[in-house]
C-alpha positions in Angstrom: -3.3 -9.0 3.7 -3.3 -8.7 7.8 -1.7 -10.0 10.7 -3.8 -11.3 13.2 -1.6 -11.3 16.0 -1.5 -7.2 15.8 -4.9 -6.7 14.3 -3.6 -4.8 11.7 -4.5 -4.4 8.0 -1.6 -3.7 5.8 -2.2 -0.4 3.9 -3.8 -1.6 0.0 -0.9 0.5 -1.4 2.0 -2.6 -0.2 -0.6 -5.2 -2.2 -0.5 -3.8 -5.6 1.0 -7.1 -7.7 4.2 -6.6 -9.3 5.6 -4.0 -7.1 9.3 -4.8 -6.2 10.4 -5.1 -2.5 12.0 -2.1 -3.1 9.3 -0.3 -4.2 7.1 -1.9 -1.1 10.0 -0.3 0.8 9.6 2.8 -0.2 6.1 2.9 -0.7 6.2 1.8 3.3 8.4 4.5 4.5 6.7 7.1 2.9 3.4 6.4 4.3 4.9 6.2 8.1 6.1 9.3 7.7 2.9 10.8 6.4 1.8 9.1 9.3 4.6 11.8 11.4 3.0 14.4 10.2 -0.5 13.7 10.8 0.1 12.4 14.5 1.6 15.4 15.5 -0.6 17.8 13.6 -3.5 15.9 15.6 -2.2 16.4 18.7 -1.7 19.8 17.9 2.4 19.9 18.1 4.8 22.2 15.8 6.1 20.3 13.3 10.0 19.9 12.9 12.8 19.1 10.2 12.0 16.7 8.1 8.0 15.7 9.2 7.6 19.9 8.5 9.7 20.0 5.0 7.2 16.8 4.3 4.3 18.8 5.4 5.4 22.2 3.7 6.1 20.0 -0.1 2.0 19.1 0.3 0.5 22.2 1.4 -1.1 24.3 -0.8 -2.0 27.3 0.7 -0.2 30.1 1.5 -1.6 30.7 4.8 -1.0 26.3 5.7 2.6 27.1 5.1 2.6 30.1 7.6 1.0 28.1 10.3 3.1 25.4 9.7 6.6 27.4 9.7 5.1 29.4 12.5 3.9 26.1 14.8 0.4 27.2 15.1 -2.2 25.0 15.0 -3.7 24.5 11.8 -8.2 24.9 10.9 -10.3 21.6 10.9 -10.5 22.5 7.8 -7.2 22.8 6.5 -6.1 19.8 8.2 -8.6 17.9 6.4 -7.0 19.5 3.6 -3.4 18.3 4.0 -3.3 15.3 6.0 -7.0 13.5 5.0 -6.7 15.1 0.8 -3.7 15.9 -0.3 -1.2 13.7 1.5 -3.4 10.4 1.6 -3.8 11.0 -2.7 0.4 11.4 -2.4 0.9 7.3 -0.3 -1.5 6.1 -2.8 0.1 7.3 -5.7 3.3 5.6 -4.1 
């Protein structure tokens, strides 16, 4: 599924048949706001309220949760960890 008027391609999650709208929904929101967190981990800006308590449920480490209540910039590595591992398994288990 895509829209070619915005050249986008509709995350495989939103396509699973037999989902509700509701579930769509949810499954939606959830990935936009997975999407928070890695934009302004990227850009390497201290996460607040709800896109760092997000952030803080999926990380795994000790030291990740430091950083991230502290607003310093996280490795390559343990960004790869959160954002490209953990939270990307968590939208497609949505």
């Amino acid at each position: 599924m895509s829209d070619p008027k915005y050249n986008y391609v509709y995350p495989a999650v939103l396509e699973i048949k037999g989902r509700t709208e509701e579930q769509k929904r949810v499954a939606k929101s959830f990935s936009a706001r997975c999407g928070h967190v890695k934009r302004r981990l990227k850009l390497g800006e201290p996460l607040k309220g709800k896109t760092l308590k997000l952030a803080l449920e999926y990380a795994q480490d000790d030291e990740v949760i430091r950083k991230l209540e502290s607003g310093e910039e996280l490795s390559e590595y343990e960004y790869h960890i959160l954002v490209e591992v953990t939270m990307l398994h968590a939208r497609l288990c949505r």
